[in-house]
C-alpha positions as CSV (number, residue, x, y, z in Angstrom):
1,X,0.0,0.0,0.0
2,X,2.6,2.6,1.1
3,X,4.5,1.4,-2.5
4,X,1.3,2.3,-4.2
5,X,1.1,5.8,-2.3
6,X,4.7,6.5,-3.2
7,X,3.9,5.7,-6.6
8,X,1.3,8.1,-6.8
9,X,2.9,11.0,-5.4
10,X,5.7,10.4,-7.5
11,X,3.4,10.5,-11.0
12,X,1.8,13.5,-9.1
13,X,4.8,15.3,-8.8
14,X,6.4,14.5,-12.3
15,X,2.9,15.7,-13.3
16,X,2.8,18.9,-12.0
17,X,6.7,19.7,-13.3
18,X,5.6,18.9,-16.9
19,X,2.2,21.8,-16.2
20,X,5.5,23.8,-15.0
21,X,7.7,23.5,-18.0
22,X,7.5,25.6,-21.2
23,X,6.7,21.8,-22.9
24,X,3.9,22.4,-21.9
25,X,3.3,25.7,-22.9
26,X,3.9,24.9,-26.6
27,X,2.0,22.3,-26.5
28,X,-1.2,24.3,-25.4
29,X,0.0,26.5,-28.1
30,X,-0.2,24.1,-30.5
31,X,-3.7,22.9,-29.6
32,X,-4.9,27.0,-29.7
33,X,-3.7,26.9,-33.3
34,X,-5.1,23.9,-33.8
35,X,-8.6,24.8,-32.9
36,X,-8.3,28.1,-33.9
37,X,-8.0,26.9,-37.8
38,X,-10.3,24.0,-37.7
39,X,-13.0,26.5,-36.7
40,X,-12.2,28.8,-39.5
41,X,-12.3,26.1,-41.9
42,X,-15.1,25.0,-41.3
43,X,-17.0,28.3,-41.1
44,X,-15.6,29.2,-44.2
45,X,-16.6,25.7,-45.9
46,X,-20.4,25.8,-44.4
47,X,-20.5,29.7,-45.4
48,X,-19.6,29.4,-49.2
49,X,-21.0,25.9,-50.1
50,X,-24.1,23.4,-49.4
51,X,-25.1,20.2,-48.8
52,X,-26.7,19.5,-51.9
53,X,-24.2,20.9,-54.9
54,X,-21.4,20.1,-52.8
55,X,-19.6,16.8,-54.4
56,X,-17.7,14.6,-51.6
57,X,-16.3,11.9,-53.1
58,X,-13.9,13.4,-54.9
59,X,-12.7,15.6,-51.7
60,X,-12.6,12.2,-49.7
61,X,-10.4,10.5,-52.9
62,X,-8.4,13.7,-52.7
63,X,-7.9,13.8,-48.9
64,X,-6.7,9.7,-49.1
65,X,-4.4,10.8,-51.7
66,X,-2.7,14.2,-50.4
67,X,-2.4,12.4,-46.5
68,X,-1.2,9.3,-47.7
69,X,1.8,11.4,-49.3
70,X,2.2,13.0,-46.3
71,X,2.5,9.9,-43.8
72,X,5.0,9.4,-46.0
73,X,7.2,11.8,-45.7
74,X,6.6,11.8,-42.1
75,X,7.3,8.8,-41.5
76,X,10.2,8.9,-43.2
77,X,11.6,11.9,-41.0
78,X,10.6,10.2,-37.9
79,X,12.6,7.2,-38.5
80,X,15.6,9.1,-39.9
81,X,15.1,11.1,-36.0
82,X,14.7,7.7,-34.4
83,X,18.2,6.4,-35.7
84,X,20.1,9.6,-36.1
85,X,19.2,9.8,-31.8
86,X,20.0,6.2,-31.7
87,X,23.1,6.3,-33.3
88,X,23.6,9.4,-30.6
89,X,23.1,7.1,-27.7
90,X,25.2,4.3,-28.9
91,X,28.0,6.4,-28.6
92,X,27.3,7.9,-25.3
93,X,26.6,4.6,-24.3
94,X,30.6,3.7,-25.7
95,X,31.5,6.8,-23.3
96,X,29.6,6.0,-20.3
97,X,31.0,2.1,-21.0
98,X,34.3,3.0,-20.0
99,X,33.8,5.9,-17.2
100,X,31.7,3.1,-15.7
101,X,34.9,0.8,-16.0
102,X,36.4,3.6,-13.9
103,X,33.9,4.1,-11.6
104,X,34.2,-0.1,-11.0
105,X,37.9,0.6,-10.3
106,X,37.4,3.4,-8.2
107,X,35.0,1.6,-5.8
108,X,37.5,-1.5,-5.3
109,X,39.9,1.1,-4.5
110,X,37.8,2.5,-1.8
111,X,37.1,-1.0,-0.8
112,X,40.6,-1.6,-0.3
113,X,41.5,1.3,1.6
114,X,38.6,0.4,3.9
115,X,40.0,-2.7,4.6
116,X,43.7,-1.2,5.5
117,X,43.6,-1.3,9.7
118,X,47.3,0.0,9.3
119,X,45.9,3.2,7.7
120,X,43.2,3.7,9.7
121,X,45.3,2.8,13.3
122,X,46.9,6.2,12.0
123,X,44.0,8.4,12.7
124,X,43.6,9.7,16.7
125,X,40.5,7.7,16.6
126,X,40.1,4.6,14.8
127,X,36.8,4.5,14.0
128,X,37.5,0.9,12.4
129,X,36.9,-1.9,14.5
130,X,33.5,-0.4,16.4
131,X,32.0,0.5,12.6
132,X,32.7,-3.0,11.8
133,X,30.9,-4.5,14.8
134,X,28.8,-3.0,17.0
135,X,27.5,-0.2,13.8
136,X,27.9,-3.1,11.2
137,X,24.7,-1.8,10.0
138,X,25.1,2.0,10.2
139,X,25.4,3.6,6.8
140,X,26.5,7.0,5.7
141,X,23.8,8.7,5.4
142,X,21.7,7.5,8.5
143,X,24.7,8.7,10.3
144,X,24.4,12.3,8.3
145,X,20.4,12.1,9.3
146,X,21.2,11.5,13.0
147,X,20.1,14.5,15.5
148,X,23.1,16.7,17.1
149,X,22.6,14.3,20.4
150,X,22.8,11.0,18.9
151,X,25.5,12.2,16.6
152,X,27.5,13.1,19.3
153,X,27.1,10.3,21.6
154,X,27.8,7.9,18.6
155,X,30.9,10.1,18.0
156,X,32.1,9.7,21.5
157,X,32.0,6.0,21.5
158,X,33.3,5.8,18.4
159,X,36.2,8.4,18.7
160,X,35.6,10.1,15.5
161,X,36.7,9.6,12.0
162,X,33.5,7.7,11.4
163,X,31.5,10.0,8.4
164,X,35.1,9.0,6.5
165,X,35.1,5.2,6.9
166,X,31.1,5.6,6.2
167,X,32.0,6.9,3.1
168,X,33.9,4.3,1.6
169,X,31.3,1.9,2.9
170,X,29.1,3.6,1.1
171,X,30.7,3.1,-2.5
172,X,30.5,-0.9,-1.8
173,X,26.8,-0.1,-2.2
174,X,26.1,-3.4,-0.9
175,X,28.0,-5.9,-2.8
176,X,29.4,-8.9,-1.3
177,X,33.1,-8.8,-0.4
178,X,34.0,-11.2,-3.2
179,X,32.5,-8.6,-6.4
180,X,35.5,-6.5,-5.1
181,X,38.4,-9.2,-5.9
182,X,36.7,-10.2,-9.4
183,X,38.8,-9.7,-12.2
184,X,35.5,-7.8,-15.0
185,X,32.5,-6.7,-14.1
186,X,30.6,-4.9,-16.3
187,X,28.4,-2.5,-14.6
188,X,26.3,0.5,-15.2
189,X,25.2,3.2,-12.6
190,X,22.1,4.8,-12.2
191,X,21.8,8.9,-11.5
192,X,20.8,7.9,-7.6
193,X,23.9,5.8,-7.9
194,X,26.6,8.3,-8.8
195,X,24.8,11.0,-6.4
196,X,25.9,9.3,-3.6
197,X,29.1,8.0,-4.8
198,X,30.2,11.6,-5.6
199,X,29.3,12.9,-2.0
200,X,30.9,9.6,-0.6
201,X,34.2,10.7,-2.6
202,X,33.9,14.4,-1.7
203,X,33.3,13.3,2.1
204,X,37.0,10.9,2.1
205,X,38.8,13.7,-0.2
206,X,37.4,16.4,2.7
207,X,39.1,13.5,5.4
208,X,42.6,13.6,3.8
209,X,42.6,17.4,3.0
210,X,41.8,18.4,6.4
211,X,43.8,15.7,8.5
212,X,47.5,15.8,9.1
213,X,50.1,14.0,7.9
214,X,50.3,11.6,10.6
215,X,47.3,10.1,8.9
216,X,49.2,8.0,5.8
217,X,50.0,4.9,4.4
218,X,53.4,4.4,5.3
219,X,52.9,1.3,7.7
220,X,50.0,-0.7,5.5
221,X,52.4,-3.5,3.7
222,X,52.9,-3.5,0.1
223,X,50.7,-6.4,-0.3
224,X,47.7,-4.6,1.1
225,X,48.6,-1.4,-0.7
226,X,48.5,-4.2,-4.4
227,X,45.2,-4.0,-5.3
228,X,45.2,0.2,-4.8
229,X,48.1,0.1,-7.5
230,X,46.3,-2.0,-9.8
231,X,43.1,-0.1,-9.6
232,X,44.8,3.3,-9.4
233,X,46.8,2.1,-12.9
234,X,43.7,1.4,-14.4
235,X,41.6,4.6,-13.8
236,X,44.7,7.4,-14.6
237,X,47.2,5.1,-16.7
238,X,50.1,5.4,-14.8
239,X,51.3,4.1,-11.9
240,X,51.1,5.2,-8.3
241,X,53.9,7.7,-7.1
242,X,54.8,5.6,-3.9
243,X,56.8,8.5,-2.3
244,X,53.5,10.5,-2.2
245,X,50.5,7.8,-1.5
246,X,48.7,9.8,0.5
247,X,48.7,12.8,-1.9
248,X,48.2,10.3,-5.2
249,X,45.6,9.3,-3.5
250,X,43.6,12.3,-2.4
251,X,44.2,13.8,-5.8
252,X,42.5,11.1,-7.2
253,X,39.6,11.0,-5.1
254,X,39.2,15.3,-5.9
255,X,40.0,14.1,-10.1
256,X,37.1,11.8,-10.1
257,X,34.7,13.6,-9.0
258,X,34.9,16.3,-11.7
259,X,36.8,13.8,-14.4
260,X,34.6,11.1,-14.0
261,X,31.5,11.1,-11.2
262,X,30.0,15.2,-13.6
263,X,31.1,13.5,-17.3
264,X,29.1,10.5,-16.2
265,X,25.7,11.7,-14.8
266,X,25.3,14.2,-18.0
267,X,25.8,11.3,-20.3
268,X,23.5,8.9,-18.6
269,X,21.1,11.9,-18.1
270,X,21.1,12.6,-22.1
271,X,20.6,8.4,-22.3
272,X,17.6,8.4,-20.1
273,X,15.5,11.1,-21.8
274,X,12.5,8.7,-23.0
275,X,11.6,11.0,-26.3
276,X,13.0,13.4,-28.1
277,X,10.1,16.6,-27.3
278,X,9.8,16.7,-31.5
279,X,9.6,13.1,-31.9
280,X,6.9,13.1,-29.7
281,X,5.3,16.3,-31.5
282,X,5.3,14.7,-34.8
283,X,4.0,11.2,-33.8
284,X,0.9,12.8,-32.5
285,X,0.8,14.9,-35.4
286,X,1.3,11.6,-37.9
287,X,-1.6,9.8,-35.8
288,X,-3.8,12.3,-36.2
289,X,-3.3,12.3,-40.3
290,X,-3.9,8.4,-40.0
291,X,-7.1,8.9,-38.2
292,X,-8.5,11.3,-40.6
293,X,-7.1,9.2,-43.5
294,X,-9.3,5.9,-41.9
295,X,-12.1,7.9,-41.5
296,X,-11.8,9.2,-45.2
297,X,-11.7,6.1,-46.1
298,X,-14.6,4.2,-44.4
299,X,-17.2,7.5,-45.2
300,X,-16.1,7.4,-49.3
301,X,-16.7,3.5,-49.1
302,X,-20.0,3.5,-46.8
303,X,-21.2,6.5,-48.6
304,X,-24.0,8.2,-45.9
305,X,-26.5,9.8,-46.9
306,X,-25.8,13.5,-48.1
307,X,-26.4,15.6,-45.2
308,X,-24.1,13.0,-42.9
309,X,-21.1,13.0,-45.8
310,X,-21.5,16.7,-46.3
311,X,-20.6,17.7,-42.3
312,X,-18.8,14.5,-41.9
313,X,-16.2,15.8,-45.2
314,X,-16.4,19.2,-44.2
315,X,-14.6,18.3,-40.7
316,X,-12.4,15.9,-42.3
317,X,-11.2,18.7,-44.4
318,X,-11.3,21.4,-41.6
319,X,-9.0,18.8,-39.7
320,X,-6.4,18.0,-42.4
321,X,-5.8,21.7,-42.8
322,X,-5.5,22.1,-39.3
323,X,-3.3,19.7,-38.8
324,X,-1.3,20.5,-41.7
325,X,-0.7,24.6,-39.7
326,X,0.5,22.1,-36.6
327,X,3.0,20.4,-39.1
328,X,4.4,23.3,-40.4
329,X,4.7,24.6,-36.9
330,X,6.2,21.4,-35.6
331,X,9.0,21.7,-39.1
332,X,9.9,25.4,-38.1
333,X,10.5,24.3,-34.4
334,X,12.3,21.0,-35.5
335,X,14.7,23.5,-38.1
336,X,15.2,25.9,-35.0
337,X,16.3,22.7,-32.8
338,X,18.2,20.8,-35.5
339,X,20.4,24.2,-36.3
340,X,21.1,24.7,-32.5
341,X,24.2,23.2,-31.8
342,X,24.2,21.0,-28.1
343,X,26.8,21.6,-25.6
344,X,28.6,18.1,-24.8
345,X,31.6,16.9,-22.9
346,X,34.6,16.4,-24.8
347,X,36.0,13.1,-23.1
């Protein structure tokens, strides 16, 4: 039930955010000039004709004729738009691939450092060992949500240090112990996902830029400090400077953030747009010719009586002209959109 509720308040929301945007707005537009024509039409039609001279099978045989042309050519441009965005994604998708492969290197990193008691025994307070059992379950950002008591009396026990250790915890995102030690895994990350790995990056960079140099890696053996290398290799290309691990590796947690964690979430941003605004513009616009074209069809086969074909042809008509203003609209916006030229990452 509660599922359901959050369901609906999230539809509700998005809902009100689309009345809010200027989408909206031209679409209402759009509809105006719409009705605005149809009525003119047919005022004009009903005005300067009548039901008994006026002929409406060969406006009917027209109509099929003229529209069928033009689903053409529609359809044609939307599947052109379809693939030409397609293609688009594919390569973002190429881009996102291999920052992904980063961000995957990045997190075993952080798991690896976690793991380092030798680094963390460094600190004043080692916030390892009581994280690891009596807060096992503690996360980042129920320890960010806690009240100024609680946050201090779990600070005291633990002896500080703790938002930092949280943070690393945080970019296992749950996965077992052994996903960290396999040698590929392909994974994508959602928006939700990189949010919080960016702040959990930010919150272990802000650790090593305000703490001394008393806290460092110089006692954690080689063997621990392995898997950092090979993930540090991967994700910059070059190995680690072992004179300066503690720098290397707060640089790195500061470079990923804006070389990696920004690039990433505006490319999978640009992937998760549904429709192109257009796309959508001119498939309502094509279903609308392919309603009027049925409807031609099934009145100049059926053939009413005269009175019925008459009003029945005369809206038809009044449609199809209408619809053909909203086309032309929908081809000036799509020429102002295809001429604009996007901003975008070079990577």
């Amino acid at each position: 039930m509660n599922d359901l509720m959050d369901r609906f308040k999230n539809l509700w929301y998005r809902f009100n955010a689309y009345l809010n945007s200027d989408k909206v707005v031209q679409t209402a537009k759009r509809i105006l000039i719409f009705e605005i024509v149809a009525i003119i039409i047919i005022n004009l039609i009903i005005h300067n004709t009548n039901h008994y001279e006026f002929d409406a099978p060969p406006v009917l045989s027209l109509l099929v004729s003229v529209i069928s042309v033009i689903i053409a050519i529609i359809i044609t441009y939307l599947f052109s738009k379809l693939f030409a965005e397609k293609s688009e994604r594919i390569q973002r998708k190429y881009l996102i691939d291999e920052l992904s492969h980063k961000v995957t290197m990045f997190r075993k990193m952080a798991f690896h450092i976690k793991g380092m008691y030798k680094f963390w025994e460094t600190c004043n307070n080692n916030p390892k060992g009581i994280l690891d059992g009596k807060f096992k379950e503690l996360t980042y950002y129920q320890y960010r949500s806690l009240n100024y008591d609680d946050l201090m009396a779990i600070d005291k026990e633990i002896g500080g240090n703790a938002q930092a250790y949280l943070a690393l915890k945080g970019l296992e995102n749950g996965e077992s112990t052994y996903s960290f030690y396999s040698t590929f895994k392909p994974t994508n990350y959602s928006l939700d996902e990189i949010t919080c790995f960016n702040e959990y990056a930010g919150s272990f960079w802000h650790f090593l830029d305000r703490s001394q140099d008393h806290i460092h890696f110089e006692n954690v053996h080689s063997y621990w400090k392995e898997p950092v290398n090979i993930s540090f290799k991967e994700i910059t290309g070059r190995n680690i400077d072992t004179d300066n691990y503690r720098r290397e590796i707060k640089e790195l947690f500061g470079d990923i953030q804006s070389e990696v964690f920004d690039k990433i979430f505006y490319l999978i941003s640009l992937n998760d747009i549904k429709f192109p605004k257009l796309f959508f513009s001119g498939l309502t616009n094509l279903l609308i010719f392919l309603i009027i074209l049925i409807i031609s069809l099934i009145i100049y086969v059926v053939n009413p009586e005269i009175m019925n074909m008459y009003y029945t042809t005369i809206t038809l008509v009044s449609f199809f002209i209408a619809n053909t203003f909203d086309l032309v609209v929908i081809i000036w916006l799509a020429l102002k959109n295809e001429l604009t030229i996007k901003d975008f990452y070079k990577i």
